[in-house]
N, C-alpha and C positions, 0 to 999 in steps of 0.2 A: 732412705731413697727419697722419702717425701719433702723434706730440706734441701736435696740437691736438685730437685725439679725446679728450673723456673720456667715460667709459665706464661705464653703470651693470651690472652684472651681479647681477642675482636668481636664486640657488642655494639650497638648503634642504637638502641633504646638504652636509656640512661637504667632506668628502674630495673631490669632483667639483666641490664651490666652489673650493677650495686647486687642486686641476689646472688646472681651467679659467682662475683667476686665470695662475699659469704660464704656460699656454699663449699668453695674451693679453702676457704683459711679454716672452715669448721673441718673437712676432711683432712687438714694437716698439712695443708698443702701454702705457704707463709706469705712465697715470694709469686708474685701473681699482678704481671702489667700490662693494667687493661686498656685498651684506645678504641673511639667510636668509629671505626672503617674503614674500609680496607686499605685505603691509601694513606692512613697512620700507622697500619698495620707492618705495611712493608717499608716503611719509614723508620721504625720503631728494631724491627730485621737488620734493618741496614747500621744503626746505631747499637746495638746490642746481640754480637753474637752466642754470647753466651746461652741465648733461648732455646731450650730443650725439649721444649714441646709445646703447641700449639691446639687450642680450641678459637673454632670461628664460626662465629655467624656466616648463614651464606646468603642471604636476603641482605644489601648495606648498601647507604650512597655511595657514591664515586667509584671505590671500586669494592666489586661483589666477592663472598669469600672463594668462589671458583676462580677467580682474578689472582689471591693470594695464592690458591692454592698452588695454580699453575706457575705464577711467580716463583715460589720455595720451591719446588721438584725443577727447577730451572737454574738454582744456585746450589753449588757445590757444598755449601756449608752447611747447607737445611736440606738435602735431598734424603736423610732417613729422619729426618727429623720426625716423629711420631702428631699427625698431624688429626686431627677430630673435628667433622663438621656436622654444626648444630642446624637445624634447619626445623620448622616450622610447615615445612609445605612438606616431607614426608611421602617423594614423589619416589615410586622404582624408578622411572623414566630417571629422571633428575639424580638419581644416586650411581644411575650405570655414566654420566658424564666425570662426575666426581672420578668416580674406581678409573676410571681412563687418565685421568689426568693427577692420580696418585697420592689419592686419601689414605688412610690408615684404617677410618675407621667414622661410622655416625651416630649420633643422638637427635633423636627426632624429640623438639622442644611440644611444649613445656617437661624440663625433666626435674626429676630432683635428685637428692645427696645421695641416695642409692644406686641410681641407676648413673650418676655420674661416675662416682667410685668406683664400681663394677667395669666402666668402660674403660677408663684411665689404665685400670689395673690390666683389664683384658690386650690394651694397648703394649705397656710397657714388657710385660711374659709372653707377648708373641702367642699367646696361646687363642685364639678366635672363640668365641661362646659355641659350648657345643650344641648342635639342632636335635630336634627330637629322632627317637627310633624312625627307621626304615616301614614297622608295620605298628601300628596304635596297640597298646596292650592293656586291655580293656583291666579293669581294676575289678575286685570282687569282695565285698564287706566279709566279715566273720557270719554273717547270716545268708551270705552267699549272694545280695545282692548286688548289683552293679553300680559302684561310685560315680556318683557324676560331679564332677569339677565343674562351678560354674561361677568363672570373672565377672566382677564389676565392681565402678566404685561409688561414693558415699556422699549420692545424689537421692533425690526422690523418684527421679524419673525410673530407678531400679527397687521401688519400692514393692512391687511384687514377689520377687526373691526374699526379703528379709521379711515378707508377710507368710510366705510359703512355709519357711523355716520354721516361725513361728506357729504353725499349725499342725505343722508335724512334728516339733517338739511335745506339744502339747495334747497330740493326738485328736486334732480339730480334725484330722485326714489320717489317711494312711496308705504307705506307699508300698506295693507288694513287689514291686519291681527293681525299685532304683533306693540309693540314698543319697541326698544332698549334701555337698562341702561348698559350703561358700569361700570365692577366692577374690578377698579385698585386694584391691590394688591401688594407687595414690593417683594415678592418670591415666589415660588414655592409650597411652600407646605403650606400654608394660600390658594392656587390657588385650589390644592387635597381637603385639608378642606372642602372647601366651598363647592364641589360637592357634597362629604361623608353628609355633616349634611343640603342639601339641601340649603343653602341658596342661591344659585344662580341656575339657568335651566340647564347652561351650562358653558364650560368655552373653550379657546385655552389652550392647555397643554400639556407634551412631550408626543409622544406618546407612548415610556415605565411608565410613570406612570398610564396613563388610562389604560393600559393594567394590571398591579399592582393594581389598584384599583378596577378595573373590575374582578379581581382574586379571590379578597379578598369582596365579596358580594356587591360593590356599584352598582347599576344598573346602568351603561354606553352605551351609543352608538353612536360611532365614524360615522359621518354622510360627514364629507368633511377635506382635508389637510386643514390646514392654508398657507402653503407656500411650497413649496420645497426648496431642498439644503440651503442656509443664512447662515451659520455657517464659524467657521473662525478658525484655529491651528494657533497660536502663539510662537516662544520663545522667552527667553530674550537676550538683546543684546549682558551680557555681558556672556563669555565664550567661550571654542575656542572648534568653531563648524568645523568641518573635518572629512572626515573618520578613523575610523568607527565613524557614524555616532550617533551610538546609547551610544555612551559615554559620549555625552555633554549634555543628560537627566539621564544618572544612577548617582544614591544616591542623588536624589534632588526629590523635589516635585511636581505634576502637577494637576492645576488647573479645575476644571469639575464645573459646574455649580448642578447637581443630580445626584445621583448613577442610576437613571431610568433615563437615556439620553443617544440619539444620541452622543451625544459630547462623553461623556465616551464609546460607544461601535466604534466609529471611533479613538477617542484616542488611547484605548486598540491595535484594529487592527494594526495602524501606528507604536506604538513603542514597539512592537509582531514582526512585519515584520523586523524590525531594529536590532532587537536581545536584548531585552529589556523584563524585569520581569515584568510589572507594576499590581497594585492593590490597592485598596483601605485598602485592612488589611495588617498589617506592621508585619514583619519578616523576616528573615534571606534571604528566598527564593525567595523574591520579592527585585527588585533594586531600582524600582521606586515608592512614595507614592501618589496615587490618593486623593488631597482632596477635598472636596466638599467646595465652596466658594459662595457668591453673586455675580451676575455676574456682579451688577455693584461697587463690591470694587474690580474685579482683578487685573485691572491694579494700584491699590494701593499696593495691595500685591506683584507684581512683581516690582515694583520701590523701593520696600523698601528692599527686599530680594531675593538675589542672590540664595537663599536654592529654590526658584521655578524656575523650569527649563522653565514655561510658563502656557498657558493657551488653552481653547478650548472654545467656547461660542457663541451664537448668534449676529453678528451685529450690532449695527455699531463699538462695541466696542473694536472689535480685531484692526479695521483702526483707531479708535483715538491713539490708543495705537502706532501703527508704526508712525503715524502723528507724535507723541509725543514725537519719539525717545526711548520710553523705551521699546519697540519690532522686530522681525522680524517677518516678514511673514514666513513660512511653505506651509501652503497650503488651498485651501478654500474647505469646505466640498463638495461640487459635483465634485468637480476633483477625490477626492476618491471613491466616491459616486452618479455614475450622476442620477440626478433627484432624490433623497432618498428625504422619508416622515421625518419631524421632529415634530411638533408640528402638532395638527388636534384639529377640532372643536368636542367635546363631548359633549353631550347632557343627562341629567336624563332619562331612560327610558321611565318613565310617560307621558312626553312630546311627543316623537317620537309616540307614541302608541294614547294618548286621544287629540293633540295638531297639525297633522297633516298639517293641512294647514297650520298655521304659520311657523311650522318649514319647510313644502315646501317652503314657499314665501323667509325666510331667508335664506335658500341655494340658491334658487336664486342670492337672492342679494347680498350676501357675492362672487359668480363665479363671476358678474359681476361686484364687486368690485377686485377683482384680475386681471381682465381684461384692469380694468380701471388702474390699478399699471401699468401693464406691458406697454401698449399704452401711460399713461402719466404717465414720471416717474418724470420727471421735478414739475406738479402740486403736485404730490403722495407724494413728496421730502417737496413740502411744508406743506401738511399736518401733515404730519409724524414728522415734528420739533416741532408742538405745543400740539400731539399726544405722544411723548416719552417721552418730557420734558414738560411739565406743566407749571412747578414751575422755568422754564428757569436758570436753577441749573448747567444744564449736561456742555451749552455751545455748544450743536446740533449748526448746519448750514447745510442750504439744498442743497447747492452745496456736502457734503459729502454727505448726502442720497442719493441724487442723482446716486452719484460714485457707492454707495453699492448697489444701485437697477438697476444700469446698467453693473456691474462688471461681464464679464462672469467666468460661472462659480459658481455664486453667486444665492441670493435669486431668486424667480421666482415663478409669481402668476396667469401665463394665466390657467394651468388646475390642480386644484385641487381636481381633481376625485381621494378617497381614494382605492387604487389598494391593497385587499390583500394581493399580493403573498408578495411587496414589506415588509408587515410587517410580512409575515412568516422568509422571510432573516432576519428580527430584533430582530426576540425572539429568532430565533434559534441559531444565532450567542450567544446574550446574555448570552443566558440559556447553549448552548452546551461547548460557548468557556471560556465564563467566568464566569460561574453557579452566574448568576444574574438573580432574576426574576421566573418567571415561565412561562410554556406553555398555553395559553389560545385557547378559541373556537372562533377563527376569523370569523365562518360564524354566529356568534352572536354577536360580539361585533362589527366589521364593519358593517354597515346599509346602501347599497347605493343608497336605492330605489330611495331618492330623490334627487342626484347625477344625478342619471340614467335618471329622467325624466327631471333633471333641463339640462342637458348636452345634453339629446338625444342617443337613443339608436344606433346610426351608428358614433357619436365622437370617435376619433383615441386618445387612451391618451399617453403622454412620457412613453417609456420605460426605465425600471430601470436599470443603467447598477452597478452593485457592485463589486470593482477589490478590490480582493485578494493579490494581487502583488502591491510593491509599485512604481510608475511610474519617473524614476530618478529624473526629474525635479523637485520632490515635494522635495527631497533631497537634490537637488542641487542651490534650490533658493535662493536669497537675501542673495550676501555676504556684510558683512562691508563693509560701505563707508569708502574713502580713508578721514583720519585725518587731520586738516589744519595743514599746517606747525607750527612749534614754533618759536617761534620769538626769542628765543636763538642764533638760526642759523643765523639770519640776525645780531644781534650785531656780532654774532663772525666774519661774514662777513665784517665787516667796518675795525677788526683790521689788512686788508690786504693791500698790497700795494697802491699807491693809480693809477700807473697803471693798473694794475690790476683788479682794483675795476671801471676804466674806459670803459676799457675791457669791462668786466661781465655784465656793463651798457648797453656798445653799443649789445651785444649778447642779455640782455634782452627786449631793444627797439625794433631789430630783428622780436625776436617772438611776443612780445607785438604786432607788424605790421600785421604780419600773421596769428596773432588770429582776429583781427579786420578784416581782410579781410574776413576771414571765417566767423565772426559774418553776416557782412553785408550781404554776399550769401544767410547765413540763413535765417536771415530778408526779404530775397526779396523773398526766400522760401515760409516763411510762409507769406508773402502778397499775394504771388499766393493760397494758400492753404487755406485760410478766404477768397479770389473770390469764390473757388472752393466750400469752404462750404454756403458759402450765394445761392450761386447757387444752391446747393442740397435740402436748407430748401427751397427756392422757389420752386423747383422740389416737395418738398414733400408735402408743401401747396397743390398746386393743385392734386396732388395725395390723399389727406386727402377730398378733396369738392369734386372728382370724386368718393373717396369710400364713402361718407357720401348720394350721388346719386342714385348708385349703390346699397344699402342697403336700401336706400327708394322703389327705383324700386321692389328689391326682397320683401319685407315686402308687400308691395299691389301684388306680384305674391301670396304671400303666404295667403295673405287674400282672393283673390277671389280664391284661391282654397281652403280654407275651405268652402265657398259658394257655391260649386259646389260640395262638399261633401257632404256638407247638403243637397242641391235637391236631392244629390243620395240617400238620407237617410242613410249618413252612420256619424253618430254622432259623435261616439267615435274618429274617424280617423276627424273630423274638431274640433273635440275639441283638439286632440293631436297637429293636425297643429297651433290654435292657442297659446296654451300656448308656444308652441314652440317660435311664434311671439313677444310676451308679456317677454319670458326671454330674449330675443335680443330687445326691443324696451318695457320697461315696463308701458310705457307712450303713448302706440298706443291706441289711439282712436278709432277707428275702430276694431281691434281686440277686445278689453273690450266690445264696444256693441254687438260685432259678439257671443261673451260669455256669455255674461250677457242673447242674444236671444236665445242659446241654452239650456243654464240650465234653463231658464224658462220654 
């Protein structure tokens, strides 16, 4: 069957037409003739009716793949023709125009070879993906606890989850409730999926999607951040960046990981501020093309084409890329944005509502896992390499994670209390400045109850600070390194006299002296400066045995006054003190029998 499909494919981005081309000959699929728009599209129709089936972009100059669409359902010869639209923007809205005017079927971009397969196939048998159960059928371990399914993919910003794991593998924690499965996934919108048709409880995911999916009837409820700030603005090296600033991104294109992200609504605002058009729909009035990419092909796509001005994405990947020389830095998301929400833990309703104490025990453990990031980022560095990368593909080293979870500025995991106002700034921006999205009921979809009790009701949380204004520095960062010389210069140098050439030797020997002096300074520099730091980790060792003391001390303050609660008979208040005790020490002996003697 795969031999007699031919295959029209309409792309308008060259780089994403070339992959996708690939991905179609690696699946088997041989015969596959691609054209950049739609009015090659139905050019190409008109010249070759043998076309059996159809993938299109629906964002394109001239004309749009809704153009084609309705064109084919319009001709006798292509009216079952199996027709699939790719789209980027990922709108219900915009999918119920399609289904009117007689789609088959969508793939919401960036996809890959699976999820294309899958659809093809689900296309050709007629047979629709089936949705999940009628009623959620909660899962139960062989120890009788309660599975949680919990999507994400193989970013840092989900770097809580793969610390969590790791703690409860290890027995750093223990969970009397629930048991974890983690559910990698390659993108984003396999991540959406999964929560729409149930197969997972929960997942980390931006948190304009959840808000978008929440919109559009999924029961969601946004229970805790995954992280703050982590985010990274990139451009490419080459071009000549100077003021005005905003003209070494117009008429090129820039990279966004989903049109429901962070990334895209600090994008937008940065090169807004700059004097910059940008948007994901292409036309006359926009300068700049937002495309939506996989986050981990960007830095592919900016090495091979000068046509993207750069990228915006979660960590570590913006730093390999400058590692790599094929970017500069810009700026990292909490400079623009300090302390912004990106990514948050979502949960199935059904869960939050019938599944209570589990889902208590895991916000727990997930703050304390964010805790454990920020305090050790060094060990956190080392998880997180065999957490990202798996399949040891990427090339991770935990001295870079390290960098990225100690970069100010950057990610940050001690308090991930989900602060509505900060995701009122989110939608509103979206919705008012760049009619993305829609407005939701946030005192329904954020849920902090268990937040509130895992945190404590007198925790101080980071204030959001969101500037308007762009701060020079982010303008002004990371010029070109200066270029080694060419070795040109030095032959043309030999054909000169040869006093001369004497000369120039003894002046080079000169400075060659007086660098070497300088070296050695430095050198004795930084031998004072590696005392000074051995000394500080000393200092901090015992500052680490003094607070690990002090925290025992407090923890049996805190127990015998919930015993002293209790003679007063006031229950509720020694039960609040101990769970209190149990999320800072979830391994207190004494607090667990103090509890276990009260709920009895």
């Amino acid at each position: 069957m795969t031999q007699k499909l031919k295959i029209l494919l309409a792309e308008d981005a060259s780089t994403m037409r070339m992959i996708e081309k690939k991905i179609l000959n690696d699946l088997g699929y041989p015969n596959v003739v691609a054209v950049r728009n739609g009015a090659e599209a139905i050019q190409m129709l008109q010249k070759d009716p043998e076309i059996n089936f159809i993938i299109s972009d629906w964002n394109m100059p001239e004309k749009t793949g809704l153009d084609v669409l309705i064109w084919v359902r319009s001709q006798k010869a292509f009216e079952t023709v199996p027709f699939l639209m790719a789209t980027a923007q990922a709108d219900k809205s915009q999918e119920h125009k399609a289904v009117e005017a007689g789609v088959s079927g969508f793939i919401p971009k960036p996809f890959d070879g699976a999820e294309l397969a899958d659809k093809i196939q689900e296309m050709l048998t007629l047979k629709p993906k089936e949705s999940g159960a009628s009623e959620t059928v909660f899962e139960k371990t062989d120890a009788g606890k309660l599975l949680l399914k919990i999507a994400h993919i193989q970013i840092t910003d989900h770097l809580v989850l793969g610390v969590l794991k790791h703690m409860l593998d290890q027995k750093m924690v223990q969970a009397a409730h629930y048991e974890l499965s983690l559910q990698r996934f390659p993108g984003w919108n396999p991540v959406g999926q999964s929560l729409e048709d149930k197969s997972v409880a929960g997942a980390c995911i931006l948190a304009p999607m959840a808000m978008d999916l929440f919109h559009f009837g999924v029961p969601l409820r946004i229970v805790l951040l995954a992280h703050r700030n982590g985010s990274i603005f990139v451009r490419h090296v080459k071009g000549d960046y100077q003021k005005p600033y905003g003209d070494f991104f117009k008429g090129r294109s820039f990279l966004i990981p989903h049109k429901m992200s962070i990334h895209h609504m600090l994008s937008h605002l940065f090169l807004t501020k700059i004097g910059c058009h940008p948007h994901l729909a292409k036309g006359d009035e926009y300068d700049i093309e937002f495309e939506v990419a996989p986050p981990i092909q960007m830095p592919e796509f900016l090495k091979k084409s000068e046509k993207n001005a750069g990228f915006m994405v979660a960590e570590p990947i913006g730093s390999k890329s400058i590692a790599a020389g094929i970017a500069n830095l810009q700026f990292f998301s909490g400079e623009l944005w300090e302390n912004h929400p990106c990514c948050v833990v979502a949960l199935r309703q059904e869960y939050v509502e019938e599944q209570a104490e589990a889902v208590q025990e895991l916000t727990g453990h997930l703050i304390h896992a964010g805790k454990f990031i920020a305090d050790h980022p060094d060990k956190a560095a080392e998880v997180a390499v065999s957490f990202l990368d798996p399949e040891k593909k990427a090339g991770l080293k935990a001295a870079l994670i390290e960098k990225v979870l100690t970069q100010p500025g950057g990610i940050t995991t001690r308090d991930l209390y989900p602060t509505r106002e900060d995701f009122a700034i989110m939608q509103q921006y979206m919705v008012n400045e760049m009619g993305v999205g829609n407005l939701v009921d946030l005192d329904t979809l954020v849920y902090t109850e268990f937040a509130d009790a895992a945190y404590g009701k007198d925790m101080k949380h980071p204030k959001s600070k969101f500037k308007k204004t762009i701060p020079q520095k982010l303008l002004e960062r990371e010029k070109p390194s200066t270029p080694i010389k060419s070795k040109t210069k030095k032959k043309a140098a030999s054909k000169l006299p040869l006093a001369t050439q004497v000369k120039n030797l003894k002046a080079e020997n000169k400075k060659l002296a007086g660098t070497a002096a300088k070296l050695s300074n430095q050198l004795q520099t930084a031998e004072k400066t590696i005392e000074a730091l051995e000394e500080m980790q000393r200092r901090k060792e015992q500052m680490e045995a003094t607070r690990i003391l002090l925290q025992k001390r407090a923890l049996g303050f805190l127990n015998n006054a919930a015993v002293a609660l209790y003679e007063a008979e006031a229950d509720t208040e020694a039960r609040d003190v101990l769970h209190q005790v149990l999320i800072l020490d979830p391994e207190n002996k004494t607090a667990r029998e103090n509890l276990a003697l009260l709920e009895s």
